[in-house]
N, C-alpha and C positions, 0 to 999 in steps of 0.2 A: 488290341485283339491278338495279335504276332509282336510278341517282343524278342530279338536278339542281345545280350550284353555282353559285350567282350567277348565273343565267339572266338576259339581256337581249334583249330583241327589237321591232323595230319596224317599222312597214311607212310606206312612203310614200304618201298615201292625197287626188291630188288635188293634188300639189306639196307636200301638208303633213306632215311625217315626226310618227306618233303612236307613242306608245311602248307597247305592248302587256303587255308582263312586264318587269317592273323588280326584278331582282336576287333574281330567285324560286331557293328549293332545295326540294329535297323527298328525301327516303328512301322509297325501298317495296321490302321484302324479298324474298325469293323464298318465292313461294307464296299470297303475300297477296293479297286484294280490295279495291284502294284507289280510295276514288271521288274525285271531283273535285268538288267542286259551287260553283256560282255562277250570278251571271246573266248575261242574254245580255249579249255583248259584254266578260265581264270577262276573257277568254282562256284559254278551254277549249278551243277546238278549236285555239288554236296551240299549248298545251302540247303537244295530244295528236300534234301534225304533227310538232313537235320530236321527242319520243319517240317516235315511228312515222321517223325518216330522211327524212319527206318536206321537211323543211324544217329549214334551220341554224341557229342563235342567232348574234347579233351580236356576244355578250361571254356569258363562261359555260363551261362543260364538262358532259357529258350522257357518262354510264357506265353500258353497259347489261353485265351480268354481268362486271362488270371489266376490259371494254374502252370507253376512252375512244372513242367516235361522233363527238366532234364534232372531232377528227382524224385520218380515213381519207379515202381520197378516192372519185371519185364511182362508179368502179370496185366497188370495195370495200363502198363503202354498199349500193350495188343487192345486192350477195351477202350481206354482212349481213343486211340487211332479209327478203330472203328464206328466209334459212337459220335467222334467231332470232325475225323479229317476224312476227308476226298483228293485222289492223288488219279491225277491223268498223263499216264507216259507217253512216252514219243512213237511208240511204235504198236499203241493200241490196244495188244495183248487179248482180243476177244477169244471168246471160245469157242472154237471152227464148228464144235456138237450142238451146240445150243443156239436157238434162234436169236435176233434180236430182245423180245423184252425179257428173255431165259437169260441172258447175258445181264441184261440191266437191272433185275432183282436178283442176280448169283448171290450173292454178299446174303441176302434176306434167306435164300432159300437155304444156305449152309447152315445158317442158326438152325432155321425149322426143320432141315431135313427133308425139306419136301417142297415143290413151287408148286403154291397155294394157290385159291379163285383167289382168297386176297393180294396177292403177291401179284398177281398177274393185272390184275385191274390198279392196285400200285403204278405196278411200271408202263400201263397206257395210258394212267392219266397224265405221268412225267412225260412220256413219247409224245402225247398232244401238247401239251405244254407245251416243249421244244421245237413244235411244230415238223415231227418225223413220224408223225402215228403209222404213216404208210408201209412204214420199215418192218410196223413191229413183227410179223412171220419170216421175213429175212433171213438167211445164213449170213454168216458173215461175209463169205466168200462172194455172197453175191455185192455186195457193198463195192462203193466205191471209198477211194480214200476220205474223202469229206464224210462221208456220209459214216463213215468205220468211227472218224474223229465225233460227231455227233454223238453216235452210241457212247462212244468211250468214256463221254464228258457226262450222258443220262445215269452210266452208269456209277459215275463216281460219286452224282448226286443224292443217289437214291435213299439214302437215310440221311439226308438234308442235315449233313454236314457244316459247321462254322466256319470252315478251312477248306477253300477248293485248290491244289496245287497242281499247275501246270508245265509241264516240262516241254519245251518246244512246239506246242501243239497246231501251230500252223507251218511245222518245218518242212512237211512234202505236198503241201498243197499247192494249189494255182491259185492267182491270186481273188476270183468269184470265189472261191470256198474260204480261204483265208478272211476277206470280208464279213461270209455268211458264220466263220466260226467265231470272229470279234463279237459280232452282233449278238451270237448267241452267249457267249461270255459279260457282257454287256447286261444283258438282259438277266442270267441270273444272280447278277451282283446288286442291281435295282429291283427285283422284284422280290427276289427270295433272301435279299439281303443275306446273301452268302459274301465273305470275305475272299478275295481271290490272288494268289500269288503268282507270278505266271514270269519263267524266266524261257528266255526269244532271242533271235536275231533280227526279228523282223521287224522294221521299223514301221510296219502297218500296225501293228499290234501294240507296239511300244508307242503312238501317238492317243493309242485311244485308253492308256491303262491312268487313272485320276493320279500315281506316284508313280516315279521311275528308280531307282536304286542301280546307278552303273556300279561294274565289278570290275578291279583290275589289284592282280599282285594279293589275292587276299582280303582285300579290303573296299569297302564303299565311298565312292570318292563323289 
């Protein structure tokens, strides 16, 4: 579902070009929970940038459900990206004006220009789903951290994506939410048969992902 081949990539950083991922592959099927783990700086967030279209490889090929990504052009990625991948950051990024299910059909309502009766019943049936319907009138502000992570995870859902990517998503929780967010992680990989990439420190996270892929120096060891 997610193929890496000989991934290269390097950033210039200061006039000094450092090489970030050095001839990394990786396999993760569809349906699976595949974490990332490493430390800081050994490139986890640019793997995960790669496989999210926000960012290219320099040498390599990246195949997400059997189309080759890392030749379409910029056109085509932005609709890709939108129509197959779900990307949930570390720090949430809601939108302070808009309630909870106004947050979690954004993405729908941009197309239409408008948050629709349909759009709105969309995104309560994903909030019951998830089991957060309570939320759905909420600010953000009023959220607590878990509850912020939930949203941000319905949100990324919502056009039931092939590719859900997670970037640290249990890194400022306690560990009740941490739990509560595995589970919900868990739970959209079995039922909605969404694929899930999810790079962590956290080894509560990392025992429950079906592949683990450690990261050090560039490369998967």
């Amino acid at each position: 579902m997610l193929k890496f081949t000989e991934i290269q990539k390097s950033y210039t950083i200061n006039g000094v070009s450092q090489k970030i991922l050095d001839g990394l592959s990786l396999d993760v099927k569809k349906g699976e929970v595949a974490g990332v783990f490493g430390p800081s700086g050994s490139g986890k967030s640019t793997l995960l940038h790669l496989a999210g279209l926000i960012d290219r490889p320099d040498r390599g090929s990246i195949e997400i459900n059997g189309t080759n990504v890392s030749e379409i052009s910029g056109s085509e990625t932005l609709k890709f990206r939108n129509q197959k991948i779900g990307f949930v950051f570390q720090h949430h990024f809601l939108i302070s004006e808009l309630c909870v299910w106004q947050n979690v059909c954004f993405g729908g309502a941009i197309k239409n220009n408008c948050f629709s009766m349909g759009l709105k019943q969309n995104a309560l049936e994903l909030l019951d789903f998830l089991g957060i319907m309570s939320l759905a009138e909420r600010w953000p502000e009023k959220l607590s951290g878990g509850e912020s992570q939930r949203v941000a995870i319905a949100r990324a859902v919502f056009n039931s994506p092939d590719l859900l990517i997670m970037d640290e998503p249990t890194g400022s929780l306690d560990s009740a939410n941490k739990k509560d967010v595995t589970k919900l992680v868990l739970k959209l990989a079995a039922e909605l048969k969404t694929t899930v990439l999810i790079a962590s420190h956290d080894n509560y996270i990392m025992e429950n992902c079906s592949k683990i892929y450690r990261l050090a120096n560039g490369k998967i060891n």
